[in-house]
DOGUMI-359181 format. One record per residue (C-alpha): residue in one letter; x, y negated, z. Coordinates in steps of 0.02 Angstrom, whole numbers, padded with zeros to 5 digits, always signed. Example, Ala and Ser with C-alpha at 12.3 -4.5 7.8 and 13.67 -1.06 7.14 Angstrom:
a+00615+00225+00390 s+00684+00053+00357 
***
This chain:
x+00705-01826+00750 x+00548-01767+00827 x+00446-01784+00668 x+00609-01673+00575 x+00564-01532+00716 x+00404-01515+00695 x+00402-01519+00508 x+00553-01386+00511 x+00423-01290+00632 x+00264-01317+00530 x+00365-01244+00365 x+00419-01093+00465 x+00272-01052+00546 x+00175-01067+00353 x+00304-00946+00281 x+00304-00818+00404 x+00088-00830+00391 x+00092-00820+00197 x+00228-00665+00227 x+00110-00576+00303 x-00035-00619+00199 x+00082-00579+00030 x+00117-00410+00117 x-00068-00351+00127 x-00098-00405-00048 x+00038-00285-00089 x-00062-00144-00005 x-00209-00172-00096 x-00157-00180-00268 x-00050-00033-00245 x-00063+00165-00234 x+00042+00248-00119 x+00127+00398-00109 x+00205+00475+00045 x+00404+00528+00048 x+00419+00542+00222 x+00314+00615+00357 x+00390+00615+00572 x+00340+00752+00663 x+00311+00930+00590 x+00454+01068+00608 x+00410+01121+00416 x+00508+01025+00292 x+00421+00892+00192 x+00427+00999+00035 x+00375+01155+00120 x+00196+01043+00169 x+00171+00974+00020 x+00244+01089-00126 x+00107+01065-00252 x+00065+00866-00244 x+00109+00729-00127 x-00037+00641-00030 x-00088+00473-00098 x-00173+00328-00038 x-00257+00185-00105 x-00322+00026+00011 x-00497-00043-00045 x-00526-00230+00000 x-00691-00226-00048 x-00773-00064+00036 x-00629-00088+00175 x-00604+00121+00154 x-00417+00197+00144 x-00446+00322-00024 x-00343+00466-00076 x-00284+00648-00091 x-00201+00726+00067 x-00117+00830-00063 x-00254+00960-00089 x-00427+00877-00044 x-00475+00690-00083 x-00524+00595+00074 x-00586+00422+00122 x-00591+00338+00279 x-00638+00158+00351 x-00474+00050+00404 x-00464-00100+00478 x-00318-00214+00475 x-00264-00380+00584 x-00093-00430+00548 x+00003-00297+00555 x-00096-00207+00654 x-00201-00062+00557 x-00296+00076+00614 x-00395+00214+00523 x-00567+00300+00570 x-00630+00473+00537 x-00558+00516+00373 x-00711+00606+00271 x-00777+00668+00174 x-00655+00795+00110 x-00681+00937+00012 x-00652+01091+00081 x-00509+01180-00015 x-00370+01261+00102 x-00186+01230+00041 x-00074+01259+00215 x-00030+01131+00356 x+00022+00976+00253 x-00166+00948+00221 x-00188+00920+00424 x-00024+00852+00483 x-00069+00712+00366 x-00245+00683+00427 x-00188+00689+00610 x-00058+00592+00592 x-00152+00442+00496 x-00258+00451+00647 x-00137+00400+00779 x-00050+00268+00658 x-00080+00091+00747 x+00040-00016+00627 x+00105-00052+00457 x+00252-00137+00360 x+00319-00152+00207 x+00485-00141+00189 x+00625-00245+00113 x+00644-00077-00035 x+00443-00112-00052 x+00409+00045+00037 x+00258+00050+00153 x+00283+00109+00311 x+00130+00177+00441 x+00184+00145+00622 x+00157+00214+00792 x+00223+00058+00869 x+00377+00011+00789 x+00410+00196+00749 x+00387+00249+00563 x+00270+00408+00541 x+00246+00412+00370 x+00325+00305+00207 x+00248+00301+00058 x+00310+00216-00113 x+00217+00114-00227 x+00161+00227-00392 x+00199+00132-00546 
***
């Protein structure tokens, strides 16, 4: 009976390890595009009327690529579980198109988490609280 716990316990602990290595795979060979933004007053569609910001993860360089939806940006990340964090995003170029362009950068700067949900939508985290969610471009 032992030997039947320990197996069950061996099999769960594998699955819930190759979970979490399936879901960064998934955020690599992905681009993302945000939906949802926490925080500003200004309505999601009132920040980013034009184009919603994208982001790309690179395995190789280990940089977070994009377009905050006006300037193109990169920016080291590094990720541990489901732990993330992001540095200094930069270099941008320098085009002005309203607030979105800096709630987004600020708020990528404070996130401290990740998921991916059960709909396949990737979630950055404060926490367990979901600042931003992006969907996976086809």
């Amino acid at each position: 009976m032992f030997l039947l716990h320990c197996f069950v316990l061996a099999i769960i602990s594998y699955s819930c390890s190759s979970t979490k290595k399936l879901a960064s795979e998934d955020l690599y060979n992905a681009t993302w595009e945000l939906e949802y933004i926490s925080g500003p007053r200004i309505a999601f569609n009132g920040l980013f009327p034009d184009k919603k910001p994208q982001i790309a993860f690179n395995k190789e360089t280990q940089k977070a690529e994009g377009n905050n939806s006006c300037n193109g940006y990169s920016a080291d990340f590094t990720l541990n579980g489901d732990a993330i964090s992001f540095g200094e995003p930069g270099p941008t170029t320098m085009m002005y198109c309203g607030e979105g362009e800096k709630v987004f950068l600020s708020t990528m700067k404070k996130i401290n988490k990740y998921s991916i949900d059960t709909d396949g939508k990737l979630n950055l985290m404060i926490d367990n609280v979901s600042m931003m969610r992006f969907k996976k471009l086809p």
